[in-house]
C-alpha positions in Angstrom: -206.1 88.4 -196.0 -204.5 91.5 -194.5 -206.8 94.2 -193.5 -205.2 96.7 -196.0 -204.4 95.0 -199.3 -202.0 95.9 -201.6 -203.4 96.1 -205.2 -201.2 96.9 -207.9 -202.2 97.3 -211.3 -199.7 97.6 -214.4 -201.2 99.6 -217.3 -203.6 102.7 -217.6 -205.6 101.8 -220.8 -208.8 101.3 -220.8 -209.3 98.7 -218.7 -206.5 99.9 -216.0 -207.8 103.2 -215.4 -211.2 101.6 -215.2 -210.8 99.3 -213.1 -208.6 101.5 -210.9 -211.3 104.6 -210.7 -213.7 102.2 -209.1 -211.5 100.7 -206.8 -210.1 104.1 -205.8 -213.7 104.6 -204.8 -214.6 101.8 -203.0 -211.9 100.1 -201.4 -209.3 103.5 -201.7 -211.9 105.6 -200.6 -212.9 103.1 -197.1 -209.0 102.6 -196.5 -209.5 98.7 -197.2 -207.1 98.6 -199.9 -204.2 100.5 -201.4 -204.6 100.7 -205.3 -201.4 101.5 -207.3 -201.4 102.3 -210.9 -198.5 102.2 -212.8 -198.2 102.9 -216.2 -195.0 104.6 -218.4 -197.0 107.6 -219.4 -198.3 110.3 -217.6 -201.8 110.2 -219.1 -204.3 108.3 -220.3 -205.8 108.4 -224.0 -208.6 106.3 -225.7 -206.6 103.8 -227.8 -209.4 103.7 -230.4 -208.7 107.8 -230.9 -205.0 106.8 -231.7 -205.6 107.4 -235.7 -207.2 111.0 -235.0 -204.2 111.7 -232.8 -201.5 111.1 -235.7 -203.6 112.9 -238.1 -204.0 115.6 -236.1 -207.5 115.6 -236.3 -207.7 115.3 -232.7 -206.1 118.3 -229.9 -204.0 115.9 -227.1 -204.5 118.2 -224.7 -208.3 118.1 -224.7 -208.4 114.6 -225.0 -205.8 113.4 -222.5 -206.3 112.4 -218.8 -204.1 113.1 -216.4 -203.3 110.1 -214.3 -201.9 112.1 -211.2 -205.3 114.1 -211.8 -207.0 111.1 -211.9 -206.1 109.8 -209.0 -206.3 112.7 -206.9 -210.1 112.5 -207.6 -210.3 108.9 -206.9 -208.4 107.7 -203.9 -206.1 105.6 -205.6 -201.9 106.4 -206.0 -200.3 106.6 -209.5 -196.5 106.2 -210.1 -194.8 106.6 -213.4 -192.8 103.5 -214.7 -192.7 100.3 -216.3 -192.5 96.6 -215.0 -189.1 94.8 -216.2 -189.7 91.9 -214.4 -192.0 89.8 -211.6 -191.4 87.9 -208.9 -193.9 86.1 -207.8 -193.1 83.8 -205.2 -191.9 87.6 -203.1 -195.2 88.8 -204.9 -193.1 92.0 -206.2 -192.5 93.6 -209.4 -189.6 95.5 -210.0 -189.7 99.0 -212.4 -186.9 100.0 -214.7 -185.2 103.3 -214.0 -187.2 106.2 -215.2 -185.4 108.5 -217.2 -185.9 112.3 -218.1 -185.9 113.7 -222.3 -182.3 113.9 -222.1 -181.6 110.4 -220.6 -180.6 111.4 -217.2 -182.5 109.2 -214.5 -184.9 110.3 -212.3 -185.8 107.5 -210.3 -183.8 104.6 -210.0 -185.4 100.9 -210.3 -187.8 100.6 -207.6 -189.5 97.5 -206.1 -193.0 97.1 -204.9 -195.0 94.5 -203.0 -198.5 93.1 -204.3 -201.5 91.1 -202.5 -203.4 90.7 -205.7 -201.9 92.0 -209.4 -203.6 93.5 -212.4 -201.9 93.8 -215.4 -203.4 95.7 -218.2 -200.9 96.5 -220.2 -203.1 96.4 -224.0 -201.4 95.5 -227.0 -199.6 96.5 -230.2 -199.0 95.9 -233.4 -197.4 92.5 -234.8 -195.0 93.0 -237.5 -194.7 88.8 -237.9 -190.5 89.7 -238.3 -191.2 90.7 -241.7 -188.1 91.9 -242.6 -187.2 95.8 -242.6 -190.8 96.5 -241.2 -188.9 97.1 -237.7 -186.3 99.7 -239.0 -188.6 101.5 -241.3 -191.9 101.4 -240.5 -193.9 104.0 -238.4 -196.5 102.7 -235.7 -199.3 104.3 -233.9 -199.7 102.0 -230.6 -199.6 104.9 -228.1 -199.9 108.4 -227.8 -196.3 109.2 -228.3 -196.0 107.2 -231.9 -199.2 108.7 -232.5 -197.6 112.0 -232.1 -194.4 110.4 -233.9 -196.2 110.3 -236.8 -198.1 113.2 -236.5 -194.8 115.2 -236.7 -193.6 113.3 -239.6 -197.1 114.0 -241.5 -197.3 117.5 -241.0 -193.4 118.2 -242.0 -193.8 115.7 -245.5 -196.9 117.6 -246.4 -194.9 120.6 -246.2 -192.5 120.0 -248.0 -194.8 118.8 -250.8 -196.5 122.2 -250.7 -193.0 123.8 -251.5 -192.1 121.5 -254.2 -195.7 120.8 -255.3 -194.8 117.2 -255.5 -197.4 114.1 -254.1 -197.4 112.7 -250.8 -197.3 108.9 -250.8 -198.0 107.3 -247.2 -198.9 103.2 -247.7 -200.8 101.8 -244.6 -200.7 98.1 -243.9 -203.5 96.7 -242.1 -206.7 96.7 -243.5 -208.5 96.6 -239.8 -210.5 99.3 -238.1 -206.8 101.3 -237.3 -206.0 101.1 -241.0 -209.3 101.7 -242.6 -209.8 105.5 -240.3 -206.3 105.9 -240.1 -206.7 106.0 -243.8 -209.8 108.3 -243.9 -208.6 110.9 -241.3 -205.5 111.6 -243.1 -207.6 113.1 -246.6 -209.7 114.3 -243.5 -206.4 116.2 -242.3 -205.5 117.3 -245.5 -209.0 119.1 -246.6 -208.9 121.1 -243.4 -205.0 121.8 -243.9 -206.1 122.9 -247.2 -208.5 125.9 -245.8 -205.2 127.3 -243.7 -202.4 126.1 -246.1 -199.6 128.2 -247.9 -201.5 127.8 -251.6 -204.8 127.7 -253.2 -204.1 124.2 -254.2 -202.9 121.6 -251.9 -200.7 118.6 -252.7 -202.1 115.4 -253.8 -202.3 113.1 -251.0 -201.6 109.1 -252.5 -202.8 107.0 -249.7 -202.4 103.3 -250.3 -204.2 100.7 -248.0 -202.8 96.9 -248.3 -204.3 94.4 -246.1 -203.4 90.5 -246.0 -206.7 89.1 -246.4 -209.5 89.0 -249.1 -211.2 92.4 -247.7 -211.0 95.2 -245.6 -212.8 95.5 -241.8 -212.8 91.3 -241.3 -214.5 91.4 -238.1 -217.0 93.4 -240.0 -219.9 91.9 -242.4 -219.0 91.5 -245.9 -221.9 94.3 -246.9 -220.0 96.9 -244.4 -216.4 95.6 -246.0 -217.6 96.5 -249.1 -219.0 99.7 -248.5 -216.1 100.8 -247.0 -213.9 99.9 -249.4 -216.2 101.7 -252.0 -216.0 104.6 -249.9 -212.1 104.8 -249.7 -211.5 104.1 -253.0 -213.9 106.9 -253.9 -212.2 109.7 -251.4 -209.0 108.5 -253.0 -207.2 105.7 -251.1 -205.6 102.6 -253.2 -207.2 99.8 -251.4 -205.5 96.4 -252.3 -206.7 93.4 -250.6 -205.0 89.7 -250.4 -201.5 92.1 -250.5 -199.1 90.0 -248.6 -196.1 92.3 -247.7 -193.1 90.4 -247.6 -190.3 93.5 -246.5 -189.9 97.2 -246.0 -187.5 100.1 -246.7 -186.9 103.2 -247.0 -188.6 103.5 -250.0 -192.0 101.4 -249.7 -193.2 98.1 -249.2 -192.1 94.7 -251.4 -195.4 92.0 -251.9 -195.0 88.6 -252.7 -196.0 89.0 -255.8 -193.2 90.6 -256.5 -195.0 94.1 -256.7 -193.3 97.5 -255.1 -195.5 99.9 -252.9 -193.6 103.8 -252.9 -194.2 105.3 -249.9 -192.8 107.9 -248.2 -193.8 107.3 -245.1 -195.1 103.8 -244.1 -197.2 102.8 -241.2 -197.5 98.8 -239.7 -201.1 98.8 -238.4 -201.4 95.1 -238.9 -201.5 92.4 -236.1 -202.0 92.4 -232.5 -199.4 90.9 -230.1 -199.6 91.7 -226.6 -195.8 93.9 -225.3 -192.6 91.7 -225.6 -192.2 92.7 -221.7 -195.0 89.8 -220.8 -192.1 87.1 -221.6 -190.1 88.4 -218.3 -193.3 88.1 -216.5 -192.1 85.4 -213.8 -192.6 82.4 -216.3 -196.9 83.4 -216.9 -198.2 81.0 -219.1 -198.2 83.1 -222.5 -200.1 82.6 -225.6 -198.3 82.6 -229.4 -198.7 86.2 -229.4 -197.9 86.6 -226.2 -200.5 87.5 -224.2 -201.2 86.1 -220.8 -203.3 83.2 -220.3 -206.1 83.4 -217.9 -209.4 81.2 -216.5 -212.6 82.8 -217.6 -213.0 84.9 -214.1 -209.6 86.5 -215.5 -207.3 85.0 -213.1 -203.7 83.9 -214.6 -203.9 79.9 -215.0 -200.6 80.1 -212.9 -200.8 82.4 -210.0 -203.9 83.0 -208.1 -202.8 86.3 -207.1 -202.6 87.5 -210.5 -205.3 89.0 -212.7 -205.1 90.1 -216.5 -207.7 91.4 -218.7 -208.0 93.6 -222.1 -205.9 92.9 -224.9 -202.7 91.6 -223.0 -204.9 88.6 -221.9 -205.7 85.5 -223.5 -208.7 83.3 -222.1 -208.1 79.6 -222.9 -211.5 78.5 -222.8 -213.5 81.3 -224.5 -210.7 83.6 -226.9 -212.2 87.2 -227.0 -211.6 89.5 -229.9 -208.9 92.4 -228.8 -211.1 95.5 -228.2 -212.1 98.5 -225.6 -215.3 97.1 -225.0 -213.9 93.7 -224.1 -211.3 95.4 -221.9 -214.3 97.8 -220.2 -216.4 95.1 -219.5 -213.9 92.9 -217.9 -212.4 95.6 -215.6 -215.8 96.5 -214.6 -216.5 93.0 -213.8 -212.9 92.8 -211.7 -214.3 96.4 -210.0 -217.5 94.8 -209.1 -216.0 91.1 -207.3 -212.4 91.7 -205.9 -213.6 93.7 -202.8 -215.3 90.0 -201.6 -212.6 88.5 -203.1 -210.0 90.3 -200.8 -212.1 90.6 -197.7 -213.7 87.2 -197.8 -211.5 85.4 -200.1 -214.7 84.4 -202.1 -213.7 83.4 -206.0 -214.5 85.7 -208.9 -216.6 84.6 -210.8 -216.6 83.8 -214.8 -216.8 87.2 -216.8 -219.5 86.4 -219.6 -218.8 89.1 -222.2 -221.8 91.0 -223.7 -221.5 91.9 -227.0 -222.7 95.3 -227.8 -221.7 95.5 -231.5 -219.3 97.5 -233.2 -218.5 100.9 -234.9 -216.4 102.2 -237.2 -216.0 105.9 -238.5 -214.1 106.7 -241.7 -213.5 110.6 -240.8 -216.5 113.0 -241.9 -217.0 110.7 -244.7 -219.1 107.7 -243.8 -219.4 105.1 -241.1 -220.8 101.7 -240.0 -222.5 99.9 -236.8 -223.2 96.5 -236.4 -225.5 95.7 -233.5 -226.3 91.5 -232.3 -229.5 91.1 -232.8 -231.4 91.0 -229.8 -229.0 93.1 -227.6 -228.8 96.4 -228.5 -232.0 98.0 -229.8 -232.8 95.2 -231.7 -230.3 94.1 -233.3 -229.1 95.7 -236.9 -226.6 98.2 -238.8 -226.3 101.6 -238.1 -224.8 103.7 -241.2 -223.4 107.5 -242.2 -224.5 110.0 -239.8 -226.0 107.4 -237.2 -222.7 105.5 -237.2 -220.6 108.4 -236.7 -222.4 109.6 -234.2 -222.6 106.6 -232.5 -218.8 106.5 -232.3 -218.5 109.5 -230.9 -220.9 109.1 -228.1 -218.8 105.6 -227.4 -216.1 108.3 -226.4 -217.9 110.6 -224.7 -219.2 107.5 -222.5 -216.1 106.7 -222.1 -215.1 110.1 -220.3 -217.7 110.3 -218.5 -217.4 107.2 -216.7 -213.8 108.0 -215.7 -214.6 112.0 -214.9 -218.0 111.6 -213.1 -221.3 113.3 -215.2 -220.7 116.8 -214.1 -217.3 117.0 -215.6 -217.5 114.3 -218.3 -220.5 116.9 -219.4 -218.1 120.3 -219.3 -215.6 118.7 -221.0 -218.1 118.3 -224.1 -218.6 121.9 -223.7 -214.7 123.0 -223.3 -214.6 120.3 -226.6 -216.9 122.2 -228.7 -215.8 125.8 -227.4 -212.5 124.6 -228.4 -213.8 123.8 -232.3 -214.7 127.4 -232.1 -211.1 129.1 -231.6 -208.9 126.9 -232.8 -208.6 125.0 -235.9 -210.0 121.7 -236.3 -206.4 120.1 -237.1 -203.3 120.5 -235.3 -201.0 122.6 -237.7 -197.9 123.3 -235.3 
């Protein structure tokens, strides 16, 4: 291969701006290699925080990396844009025009050259084409719908304060997004209620529909339970085997013929990986549309081409949709494309460990399942122990991309913050 490869890679989730903070400091920091990311946004955010971010429970500028910043501390180049299509037998991609708030353009669609091609693009929600979910439902899949919503929250809560009416918001997807999404919101609101126009704050009706027979499937049935008992006793209308059949402005239909109000209505349900994959130079794509890829994450068409985290799809061994699949893959890409470029030796299989998972339902409650064996034992973590645990997932997760030193201040600029400002955003 050429002495200074090319590496591009498409996406700065979790796995992108992994994979391209340890790159920039190997191969960008020898000169060996070039890394490019690319991603549509100017910063990066923990997708699992994306709930705390359209409550409001969670200040976007503390928690937001700068990709410019980013790679200014890691010896690797960032450009703003998205992919529109790929052509692989040039081994280019070509990015649509990138256009300011007001729609005029700022750069016109560019073309760049690749030796080897990561994309990382995650996922989003799948509204199956039920009917009307498109046109009236609210989604949280990145920062900016996160926000979206946020916006949307804050100005139908006050107007329920000034005409003391109720606030209904129906969530479907009875996953891990739903279930804290859920949670955070009564979160929002008993902070909102400490700074609020009133003694007595609106009633917030929350109602949680989810497809199958209980909340938290990937979860056991004990932790399903519990959570549902713990919704239900904060407040939220939790309705399992509820199978949505359409959406408008004024709720959610089910099959059963039964009408959901809601004011405002949020699709958490489903993961499909970007519609933009289909214009991918003909990859190989699964039924919801993520790429399909050999276990050592190379695209079962192009051996130039690498795809991991939630946009991928390995044939052999399917892995569940989540950042710690998508951290451990792009630290397994960090650790074998150096050899792979300079000595064209393969990458080998990425054998995903599984750590567990955690869930937090606000300040209320939380859960951890641990494999037995792997972590600690094996076991479940619950309330305090859980929460905490989820937090400290985050605070890894910073502190691998910033370095100890500053992954460590920004837990002290974090909880100076909680000091001075309020714990919600209100503006």
């Amino acid at each position: 291969m050429v002495s200074r490869s090319e590496i591009l890679i498409v996406g700065g989730g979790v796995a992108g701006l992994a994979l391209a903070t340890r790159l920039g400091g190997t191969l960008g920091k020898q000169g060996s290699a070039r890394i490019t990311l690319i991603d549509k946004s100017f910063s990066h955010v923990w997708k699992p925080m994306l709930h705390c971010f359209a409550a409001g429970t969670a200040q976007n500028e503390n928690d937001r990396i700068s990709f410019m910043s980013q790679a200014g501390a890691h010896h690797f180049e960032f450009w703003p844009g998205e992919v529109i299509s790929l052509d692989r037998a040039k081994r280019e991609v070509v990015l649509g025009p990138l256009r300011a708030s007001d729609g005029s353009t700022v750069l016109e669609s560019r073309t760049v050259t690749y030796d080897a091609l990561v994309l990382s693009i995650g996922s989003c929600a799948n509204d199956f084409r039920t009917p009307g979910v498109a046109e009236h439902c609210l989604f949280i899949d990145n920062l900016v719908e996160a926000n979206g919503f946020n916006e949307k929250f804050r100005m139908e809560l006050l107007r329920a304060y000034a005409t003391n009416a109720e606030l209904d918001i129906a969530i479907v997807g009875g996953g891990a997004t739903g279930t804290q999404l859920a949670a955070e919101l009564h979160k929002a609101l008993d902070i909102v209620g400490l700074h609020a126009f009133g003694p007595t704050p609106p009633r917030l009706r929350i109602t949680l529909l989810e497809a199958g027979p209980r909340v938290l499937p990937a979860f056991p049935e004990a932790v399903s339970a519990a959570a549902q008992q713990e919704l239900e006793r904060i407040g939220v209308s939790v309705r399992t085997s509820a199978m949505v059949s359409g959406a408008d402005e004024t709720g959610f239909s089910l099959k059963d013929g039964t009408h959901i109000p809601a004011t405002l209505r949020v699709w958490a349900a489903g993961v499909k990986a970007p519609d933009v994959t289909k214009s991918y130079g003909g990859l190989s794509l699964s039924r919801s549309g993520q790429i399909l890829v050999k276990p050592n994450l190379l695209s079962v068409d192009d051996d130039r081409i690498f795809a991991l985290g939630d946009c991928s799809f390995i044939v052999d061994d399917p892995l569940p949709p989540t950042a710690q699949v998508a951290r451990q893959q792009a630290h397994h890409l960090a650790r074998h494309l150096s050899a792979w470029i300079r000595d064209g030796q393969d990458v080998p299989a990425c054998v995903f460990r599984n750590k567990g998972a955690i869930v937090a339902l606000g300040n209320y409650n939380g859960w951890g399942t641990l494999p037995g064996g792997s972590v600690f034992g094996g076991g479940v973590l619950k309330g305090l122990t859980a929460r905490v645990g989820h937090l400290m997932l985050y605070r890894q997760h910073q502190v691998e991309l910033y370095g100890f030193f500053r992954g460590l201040m920004s837990c002290v600029a974090d909880w100076i913050d909680t000091m001075v400002r309020p714990s919600v955003r209100l503006d």
